[in-house]
N, C-alpha and C positions, 0 to 999 in steps of 0.2 A: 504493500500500500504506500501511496506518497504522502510523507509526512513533509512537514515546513523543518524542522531541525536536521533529519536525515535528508532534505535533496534541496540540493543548492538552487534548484531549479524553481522555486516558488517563496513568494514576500508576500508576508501575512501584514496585515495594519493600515488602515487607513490612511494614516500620516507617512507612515513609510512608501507606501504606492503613489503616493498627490506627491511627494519630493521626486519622487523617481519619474513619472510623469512632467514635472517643469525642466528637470535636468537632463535625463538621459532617455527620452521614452524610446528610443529605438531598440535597447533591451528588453521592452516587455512585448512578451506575445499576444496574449489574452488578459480581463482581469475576470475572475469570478466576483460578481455587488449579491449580498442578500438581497430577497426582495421587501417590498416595501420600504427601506428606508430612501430618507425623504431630505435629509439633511441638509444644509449651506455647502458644508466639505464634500459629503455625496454627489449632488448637481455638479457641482463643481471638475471632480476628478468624472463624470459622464461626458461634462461639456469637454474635456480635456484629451478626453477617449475619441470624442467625434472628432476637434482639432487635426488630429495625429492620426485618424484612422485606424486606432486599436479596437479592434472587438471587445467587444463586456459583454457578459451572459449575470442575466438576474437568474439567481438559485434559492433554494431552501437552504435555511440554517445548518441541515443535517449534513447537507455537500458541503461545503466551510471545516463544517469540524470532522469530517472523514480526510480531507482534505490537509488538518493542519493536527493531526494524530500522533503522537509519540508515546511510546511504551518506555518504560523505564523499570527495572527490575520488577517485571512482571505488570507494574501496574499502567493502565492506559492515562492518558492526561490529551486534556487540547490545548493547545497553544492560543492564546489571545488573537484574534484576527480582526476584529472591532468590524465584522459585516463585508472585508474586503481578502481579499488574497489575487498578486499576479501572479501568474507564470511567464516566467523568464527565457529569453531565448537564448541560446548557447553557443552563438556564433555572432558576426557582425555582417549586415545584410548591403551589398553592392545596390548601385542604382541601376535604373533600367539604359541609361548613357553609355555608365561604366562596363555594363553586361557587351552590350551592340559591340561599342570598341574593341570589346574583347575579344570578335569574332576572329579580326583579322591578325594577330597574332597567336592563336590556337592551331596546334599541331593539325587537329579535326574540324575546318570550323564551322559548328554544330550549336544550337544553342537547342536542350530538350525543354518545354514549354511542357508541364504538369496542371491540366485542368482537372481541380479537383480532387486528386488523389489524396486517399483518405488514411493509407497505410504507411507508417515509418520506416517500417522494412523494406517496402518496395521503393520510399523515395530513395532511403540511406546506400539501396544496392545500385538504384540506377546514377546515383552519384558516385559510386565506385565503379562504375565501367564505364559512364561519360569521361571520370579525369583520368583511369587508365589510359584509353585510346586517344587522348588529345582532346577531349572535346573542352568547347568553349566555358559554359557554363550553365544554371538551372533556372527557369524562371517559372514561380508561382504566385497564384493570385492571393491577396492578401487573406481573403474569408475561406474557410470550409478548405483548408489545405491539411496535409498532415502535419502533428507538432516535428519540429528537426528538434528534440530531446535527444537522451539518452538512447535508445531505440533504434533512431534513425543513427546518430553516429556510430553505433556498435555494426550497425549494417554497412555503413560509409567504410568502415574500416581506415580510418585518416584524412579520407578525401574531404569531407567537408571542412575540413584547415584550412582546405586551398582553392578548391572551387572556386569559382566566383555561383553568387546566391541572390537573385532580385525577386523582393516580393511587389506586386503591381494592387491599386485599391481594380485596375479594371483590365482582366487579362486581354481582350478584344479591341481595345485600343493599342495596348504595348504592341500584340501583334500587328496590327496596322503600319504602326513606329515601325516595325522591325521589317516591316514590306520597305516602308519608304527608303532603312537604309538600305537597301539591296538585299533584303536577304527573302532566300525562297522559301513558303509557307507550307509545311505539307502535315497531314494531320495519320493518325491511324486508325483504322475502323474496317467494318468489312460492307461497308454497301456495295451494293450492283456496279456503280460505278467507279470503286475504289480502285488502283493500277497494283499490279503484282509486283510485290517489292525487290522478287530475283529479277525479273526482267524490265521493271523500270526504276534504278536505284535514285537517291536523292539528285538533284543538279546541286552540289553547294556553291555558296558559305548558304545555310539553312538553319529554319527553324522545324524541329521536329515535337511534334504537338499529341501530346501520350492522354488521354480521360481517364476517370473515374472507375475506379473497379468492377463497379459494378451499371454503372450506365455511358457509360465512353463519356465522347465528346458532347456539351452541350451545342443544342443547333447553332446560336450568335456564335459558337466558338470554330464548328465545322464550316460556316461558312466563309471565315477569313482563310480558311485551308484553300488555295490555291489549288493541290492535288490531296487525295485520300490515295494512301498505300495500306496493303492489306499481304499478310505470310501464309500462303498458301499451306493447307495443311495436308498431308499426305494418307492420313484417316481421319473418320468423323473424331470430333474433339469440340466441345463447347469453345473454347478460349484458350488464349494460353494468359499465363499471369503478365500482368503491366511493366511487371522488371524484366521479365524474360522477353516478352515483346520488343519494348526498348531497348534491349542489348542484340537481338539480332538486325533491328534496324540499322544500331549503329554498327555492327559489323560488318553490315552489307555495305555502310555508305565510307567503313576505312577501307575497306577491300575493292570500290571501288571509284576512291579520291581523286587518283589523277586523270579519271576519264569522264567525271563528271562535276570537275573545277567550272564555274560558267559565266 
């Protein structure tokens, strides 16, 4: 269970979250607010939340203090959390500029676009085969993505030290941005019209655009896809998982880099 004294990763206190918010909010991920309160400081670190574009979720008391838990020879105790607790991010997040620029000095250069993905282990692994093979870097949207905790770096295996990491408040615009700066849009899915990813590989420098585990891509997000590629499966098979997907993409578009530079 995540407690506030055992994981560096969450700040209990109202006062401590509203400093954290004026000074550094780029560290916090989320905050969990009880609900109903009503407060000057409350409003306040909400208004503060909207500023900054950090998500808050209004909870029950009982999440708070499942939340801010610690045992101590044997016995349970909650930590004071005055109705607030963040979760904290674990890395320091690039802009969406910095990400672009980065295309053209990448071994690969590939930028994977995550709509929606929900799971840490599939982000944290497709981060560890993007920075293996060169690739650029990760762009996710700011809402409903998976946390990059613990989780996902145990999956990253180091890579998210180095990666470059942009979160966006609007993933279907940054793609736009990323059209304008030359870079080719291509999404995964399997519709009718999708192209077979052996025989028609990425053109890069690209963005490759992975969906939701369990619902792909959403429609506003397939239709900045330029092209939909789809891996042919050699028996019936529902799916294959979103990392594994991802990583034969991208081995298909380092395997075939210098024929499809554009």
């Amino acid at each position: 269970m995540l407690t506030c004294t055992e994981n560096d990763h969450l700040l209990p206190g109202l006062k401590p979250v509203l400093e954290l918010l004026n000074s550094e909010h780029g560290r916090i991920d989320c905050i969990f607010c009880k609900k109903g309160l009503r407060s000057p400081d409350i409003l306040r670190l909400q208004s503060l939340c909207r500023l900054h574009g950090i998500h808050y979720t209004l909870v029950e008391q009982a999440v708070l203090d499942r939340l801010c838990h610690t045992q101590h020879h044997g016995q349970k105790n909650t930590v004071a959390h005055q109705g607030v607790v963040a979760r904290l991010t674990s890395m320091v997040f690039c802009s969406l500029s910095h990400l672009l620029a980065a295309v053209t000095q990448a071994p690969l250069p590939v930028i994977i676009a995550l709509d929606q993905v929900q799971d840490p282990g599939n982000v944290g692994t497709l981060c560890r085969t993007l920075y293996a093979l060169g690739g650029a870097g990760i762009l996710l949207p700011l809402h409903n993505s998976a946390y990059l905790g613990p989780a996902a770096q145990r999956a990253a295996a180091g890579a998210l030290e180095y990666l470059p990491v942009a979160r966006v408040t609007n993933l279907a615009h940054a793609l736009d941005s990323a059209e304008e700066a030359g870079l080719n849009i291509y999404g995964a899915g399997m519709s009718p019209k999708s192209l077979d990813a052996f025989i028609s590989p990425m053109c890069l420098p690209a963005v490759l655009v992975l969906g939701n585990e369990n619902k792909g891509l959403r429609p506003g997000i397939a239709k900045r896809c330029t092209h939909m590629l789809r891996i042919p499966l050699a028996r019936h098979f529902d799916s294959l998982n979103v990392a594994q997907a991802g990583a034969i993409l991208l081995g298909l578009a380092t395997a075939n880099q210098n024929k499809t530079m554009c």
